[in-house]
N, C-alpha and C positions, 0 to 999 in steps of 0.2 A: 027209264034210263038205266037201271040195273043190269040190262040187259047188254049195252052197248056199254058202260062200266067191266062188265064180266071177260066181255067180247067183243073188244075195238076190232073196228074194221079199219082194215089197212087201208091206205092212202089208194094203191094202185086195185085193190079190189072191183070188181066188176061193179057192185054194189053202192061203191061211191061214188059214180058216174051219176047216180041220182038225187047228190045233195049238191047244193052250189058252193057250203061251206069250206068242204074239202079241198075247193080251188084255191084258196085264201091262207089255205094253214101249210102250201108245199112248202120244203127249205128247196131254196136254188140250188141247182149245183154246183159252180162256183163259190157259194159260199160253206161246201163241204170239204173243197181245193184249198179252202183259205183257211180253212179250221186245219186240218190236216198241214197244212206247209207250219203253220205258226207252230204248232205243237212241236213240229222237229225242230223249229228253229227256236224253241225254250227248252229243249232237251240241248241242243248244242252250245248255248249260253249256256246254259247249266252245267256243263261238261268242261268247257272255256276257261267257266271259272276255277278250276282249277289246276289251270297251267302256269307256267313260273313266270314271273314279273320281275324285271330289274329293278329295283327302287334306286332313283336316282335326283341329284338336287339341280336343277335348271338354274344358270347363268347366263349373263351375258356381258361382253366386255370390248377388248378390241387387240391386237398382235401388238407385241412390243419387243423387249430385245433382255437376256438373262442380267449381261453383264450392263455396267452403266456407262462403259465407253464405246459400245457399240450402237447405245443410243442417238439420234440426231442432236448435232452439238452445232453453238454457233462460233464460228475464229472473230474473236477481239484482236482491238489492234490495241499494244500494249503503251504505246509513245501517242501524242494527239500528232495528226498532221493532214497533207494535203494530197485527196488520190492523185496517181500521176501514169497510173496504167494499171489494166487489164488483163490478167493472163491466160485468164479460166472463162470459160462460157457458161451457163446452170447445163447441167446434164453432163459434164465431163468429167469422165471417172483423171482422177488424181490419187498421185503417190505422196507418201508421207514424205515431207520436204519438198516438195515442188512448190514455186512462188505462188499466189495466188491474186496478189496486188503489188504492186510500184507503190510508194507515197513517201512525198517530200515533205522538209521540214517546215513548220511554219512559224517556229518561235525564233526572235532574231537572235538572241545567244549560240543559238549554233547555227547560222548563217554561213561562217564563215567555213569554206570548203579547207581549209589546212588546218582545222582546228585542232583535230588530233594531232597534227606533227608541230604542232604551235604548244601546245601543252606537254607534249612530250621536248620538247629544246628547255621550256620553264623549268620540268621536273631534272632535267637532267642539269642547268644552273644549280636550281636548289640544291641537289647531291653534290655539287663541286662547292659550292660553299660550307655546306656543314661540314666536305671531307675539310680544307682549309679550317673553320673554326675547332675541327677536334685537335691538327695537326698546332693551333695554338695553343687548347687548353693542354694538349702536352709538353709544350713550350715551358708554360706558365708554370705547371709543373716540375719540368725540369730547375727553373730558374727557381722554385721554392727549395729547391732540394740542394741545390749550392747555396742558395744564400743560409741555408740548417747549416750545412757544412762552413761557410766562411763563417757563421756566428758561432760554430764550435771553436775553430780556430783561433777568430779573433777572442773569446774570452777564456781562450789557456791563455793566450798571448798577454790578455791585460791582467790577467792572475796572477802569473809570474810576474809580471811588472808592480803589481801591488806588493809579491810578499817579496821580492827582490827589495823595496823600498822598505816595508817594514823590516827585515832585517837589517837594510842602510843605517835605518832610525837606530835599530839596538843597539848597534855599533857604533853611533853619535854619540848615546846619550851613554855607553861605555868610558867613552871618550872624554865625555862631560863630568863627568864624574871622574876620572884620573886626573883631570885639567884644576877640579875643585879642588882636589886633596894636593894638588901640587901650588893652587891658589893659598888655599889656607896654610900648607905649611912655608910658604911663602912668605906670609902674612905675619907668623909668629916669629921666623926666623928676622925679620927686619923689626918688627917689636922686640926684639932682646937685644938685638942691635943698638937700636937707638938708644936702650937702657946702658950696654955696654959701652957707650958711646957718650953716652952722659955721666957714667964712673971713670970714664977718661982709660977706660980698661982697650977699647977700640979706637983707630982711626980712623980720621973722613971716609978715606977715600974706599977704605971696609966699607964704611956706610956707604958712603955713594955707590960700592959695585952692588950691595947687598937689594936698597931700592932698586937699583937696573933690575933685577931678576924678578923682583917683585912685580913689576911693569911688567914685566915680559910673561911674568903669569897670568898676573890679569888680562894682556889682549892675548893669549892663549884662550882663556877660559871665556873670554867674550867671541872670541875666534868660533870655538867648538859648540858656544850657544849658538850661533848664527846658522855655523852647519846643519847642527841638531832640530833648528827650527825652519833651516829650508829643506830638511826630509823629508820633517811632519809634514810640510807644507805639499812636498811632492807625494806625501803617500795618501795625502788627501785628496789629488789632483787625482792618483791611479785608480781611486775608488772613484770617485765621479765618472772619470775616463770610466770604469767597467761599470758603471750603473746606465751611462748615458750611451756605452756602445750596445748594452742588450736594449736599451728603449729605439737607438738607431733601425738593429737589424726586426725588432718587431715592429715598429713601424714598417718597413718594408716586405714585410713578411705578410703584414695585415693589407697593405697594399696590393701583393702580389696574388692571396687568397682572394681580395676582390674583385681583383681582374680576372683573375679564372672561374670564381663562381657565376661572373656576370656571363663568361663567355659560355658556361655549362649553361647558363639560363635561354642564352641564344641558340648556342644548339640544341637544347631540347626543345625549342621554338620552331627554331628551322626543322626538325624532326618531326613537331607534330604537321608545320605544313606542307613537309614531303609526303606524309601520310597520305594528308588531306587533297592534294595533289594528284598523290598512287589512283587514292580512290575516282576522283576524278576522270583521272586519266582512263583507268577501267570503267565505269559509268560508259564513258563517251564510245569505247568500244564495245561494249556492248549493246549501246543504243546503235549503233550505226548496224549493228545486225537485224535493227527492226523496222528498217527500211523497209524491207521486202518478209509481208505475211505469208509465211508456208501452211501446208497443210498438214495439219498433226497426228494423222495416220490417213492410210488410204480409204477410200471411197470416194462417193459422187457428190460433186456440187450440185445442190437442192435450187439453193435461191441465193441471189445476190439483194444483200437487205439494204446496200449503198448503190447509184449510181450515178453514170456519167464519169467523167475529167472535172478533176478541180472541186471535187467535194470537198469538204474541211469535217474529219471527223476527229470527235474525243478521244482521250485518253479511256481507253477498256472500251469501247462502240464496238459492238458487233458490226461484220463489215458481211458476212455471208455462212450457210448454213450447210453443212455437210456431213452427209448419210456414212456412215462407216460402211466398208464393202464386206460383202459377206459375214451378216449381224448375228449372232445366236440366237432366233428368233423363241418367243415365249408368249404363251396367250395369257395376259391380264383378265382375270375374270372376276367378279365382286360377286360376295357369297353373303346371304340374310344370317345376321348372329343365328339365331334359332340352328340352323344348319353348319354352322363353324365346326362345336364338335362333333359333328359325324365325320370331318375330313380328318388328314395325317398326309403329311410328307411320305410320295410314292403311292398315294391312292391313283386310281386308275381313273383318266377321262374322256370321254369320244368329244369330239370338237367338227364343228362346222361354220365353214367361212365363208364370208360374202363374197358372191364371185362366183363360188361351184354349188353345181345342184346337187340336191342332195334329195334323198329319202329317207327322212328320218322315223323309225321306232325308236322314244327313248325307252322302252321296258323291253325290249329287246334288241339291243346292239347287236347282235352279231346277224341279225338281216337288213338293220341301215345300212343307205346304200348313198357313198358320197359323204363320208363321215370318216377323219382322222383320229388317232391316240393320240395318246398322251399321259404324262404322269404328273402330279404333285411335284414342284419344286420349293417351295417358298409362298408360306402363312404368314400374313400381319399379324401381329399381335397387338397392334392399333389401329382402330378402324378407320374409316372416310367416308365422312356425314351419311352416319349409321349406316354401313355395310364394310367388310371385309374383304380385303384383295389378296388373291393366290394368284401366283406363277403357275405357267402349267408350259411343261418342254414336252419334247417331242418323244416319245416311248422307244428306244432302242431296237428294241424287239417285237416294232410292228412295221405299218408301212412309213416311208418317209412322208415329210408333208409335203405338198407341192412346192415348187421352187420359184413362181411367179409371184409366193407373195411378196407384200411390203408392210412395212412395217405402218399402224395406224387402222389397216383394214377388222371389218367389223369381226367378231367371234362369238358365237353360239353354242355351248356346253354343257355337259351335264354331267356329274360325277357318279360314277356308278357303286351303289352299297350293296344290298343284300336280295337274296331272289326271297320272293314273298309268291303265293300265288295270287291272282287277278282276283279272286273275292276279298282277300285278308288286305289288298290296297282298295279297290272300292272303297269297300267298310272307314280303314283307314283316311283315305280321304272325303269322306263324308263327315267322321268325325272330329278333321280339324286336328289329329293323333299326328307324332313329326316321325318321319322313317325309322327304323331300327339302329339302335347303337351299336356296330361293331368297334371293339379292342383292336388295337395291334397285338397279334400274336406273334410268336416266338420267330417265325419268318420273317414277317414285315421286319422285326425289329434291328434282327440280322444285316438284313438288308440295308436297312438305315444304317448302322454300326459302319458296317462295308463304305456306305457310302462318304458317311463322316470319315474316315481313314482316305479316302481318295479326296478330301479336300472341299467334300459336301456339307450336309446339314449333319449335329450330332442328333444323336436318338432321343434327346433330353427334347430336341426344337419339337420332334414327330410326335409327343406326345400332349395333348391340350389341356 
């Protein structure tokens, strides 16, 4: 065996023609084809791997709208009542303010078709009578302000009359007192008389004129006491008079303050239910605008949520549902916490929606084919049963989105972060490792800045 050890004989040797073994140990051809293809095709995998890879976070969600009035909103009717027409058919674009519904009323209080002008005759009573009670409580007024003045007048009036009287008096009892002294010497001159009269010094008829005088003093001095005591009498009378004429004019005074405050009490009465009335009155005109439900900006009638003649719907009952026309459309997409901070307001997203084909590479976008932009608008900072929802608008400065969507339809995304090469994501995702963390750099930031000045997100929102 040493021999054939030293010096194998080839396969195709003339030599081997003589063993049968040799038949048994050929390699196919074929299977020299197949060695040879795989080798290149583990040279080019191996080469492969080392080209750039997008790393990007996959979502999925559905189209929705930036703003929250371009969202599908439904019209309430704001009064309960009874439809009574039709205006709109679902699918017909309407303008802000066009009717949308008829409906009557169906509570009997306002039954009555002149109700408004029936309330409005009341309020305009009620303003004619409170004008009347003011024009008396200025009456009442007036009439306290003369009876001030006649009860000034009348107690100079009865002042004077009092000290008119009491100087009467002085002058009585002046009087009464001249009347005494002319009493008493009266008195003495007829007692010396009578003496002289009794020494036989005087005669009768001396006595007799002498008593006359005496008599005539004393009904002087009884005279002048009478006087004296019908003064008192009357300066007593002038005090009573001016005690009982100030209790006359306040009593009427109190009187008159009653009447006025009762009448201030009624017109402030009547005031408050001309108020209550006013309000009324406006109520009623404003409810009669809600007759007829308009539509609260423009767009398309979705669905009609009431139907028929003669439905009876509540007070706040949606009556039908309409699309705002021309919505800012924004793809809602829900993002795994683990992947929140890799995102920032104005990161970049390719989107695909249901509807259009597509060819999607997500680790290489720029050869998907049927695939839209998109930027970052708007990060929750509160989740929705465990996952996080971003806005994502349409990127300025790529292609537009197509114009046929609607709002609801499905959306497929991916946010695009850092190029890695195709080995270092393998590897990556074999080990369960979560994409590379980029910062917001001095750009991005700008840009946020920029945008928060235009009425956007601040740079404070872009940063997690």
């Amino acid at each position: 065996m040493a021999p054939f050890a030293e010096h194998p004989i080839p396969v195709d040797h003339p030599a081997a023609a003589q063993f049968r073994a040799f038949e048994q140990v050929q390699t196919p051809r074929t299977g020299r084809v197949l060695a040879r293809w795989c080798g290149g095709l583990g040279v080019l995998v191996l080469l492969a791997g080392f080209l750039p890879w997008t790393q990007n976070i996959r979502s999925t969600g559905s189209l929705t709208t930036l703003r929250p009035q371009d969202r599908p909103q439904t019209v309430p009717s704001t009064i309960a009542g009874r439809i009574e027409r039709w205006r709109v058919q679902e699918g017909q674009l309407v303008h802000k303010g066009d009717t949308l519904v008829d409906i009557a009323e169906i509570k009997d209080k306002y039954f009555d078709p002149e109700l408004l002008a029936r309330t409005q005759e009341q309020l305009t009573a009620k303003e004619a009578s409170l004008r009347e009670n003011v024009a008396k409580g200025r009456a009442l007024e007036n009439q306290q302000e003369a009876l001030r003045t006649s009860l000034r007048v009348s107690l100079e009036k009865a002042q004077n009359k009092v000290e008119q009287t009491r100087l009467k008096v002085n002058s009585d009892e002046a009087e009464l007192r001249a009347a005494q002294n002319d009493f008493d010497i009266a008195q003495r001159q007829q007692e010396r008389q009578e003496n002289l009269y009794k020494q036989g010094l005087k005669s009768l008829t001396e006595l007799e004129q002498r008593r006359l005088k005496f008599q005539e003093s004393t009904a002087k001095r009884q005279s002048v006491e009478n006087k004296l005591a019908a003064s008192r009498q009357e300066l007593i009378n002038a005090r009573l008079e001016l005690s009982s004429l100030q209790a006359e004019y306040q009593d009427k005074l109190a009187k008159s303050e009653s009447d006025r405050r009762s009448t201030l009490a009624y017109q402030f009465d009547t005031e408050g239910q001309i108020s209550k009335m006013r309000n009324e009155y406006a109520n009623l005109s404003i409810r009669s605008g809600f007759y007829r439900i308009t539509a609260p900006q423009d767009g398309y009638v979705v669905r009609a949520l009431k139907a028929g003649i003669g439905e009876v719907i509540k007070e706040g009952e949606a009556l039908v549902t309409v699309m705002p026309n021309k919505p800012q459309l924004a793809a809602e997409l829900y993002v795994q916490p683990m992947d929140i901070p890799l995102l920032s307001v104005g990161r970049k997203v390719r989107l695909q929606f249901d509807g259009w084909p597509a060819l999607v590479f997500s680790g290489w976008p720029g050869t998907s084919f049927g695939t839209f932009a998109g930027r970052v608008a708007v990060i929750d900072n509160l989740d929705s049963q465990g996952r996080y929802r971003i806005l994502v608008t349409p990127d300025p400065n790529e292609e537009p989105w197509p114009q046929p969507l609607r709002v609801g339809s499905g959306v497929y995304g991916w946010a695009l972060l850092d190029d890695v090469p195709i080995w270092y994501e393998l590897w990556r995702q074999l080990n369960g490792f979560p994409p590379n963390y980029i910062g917001t750099d001095k750009t991005d930031k700008a840009k946020s800045d920029k945008k928060a000045d235009k009425g956007g997100y601040s740079s404070e929102e872009t940063e997690l």
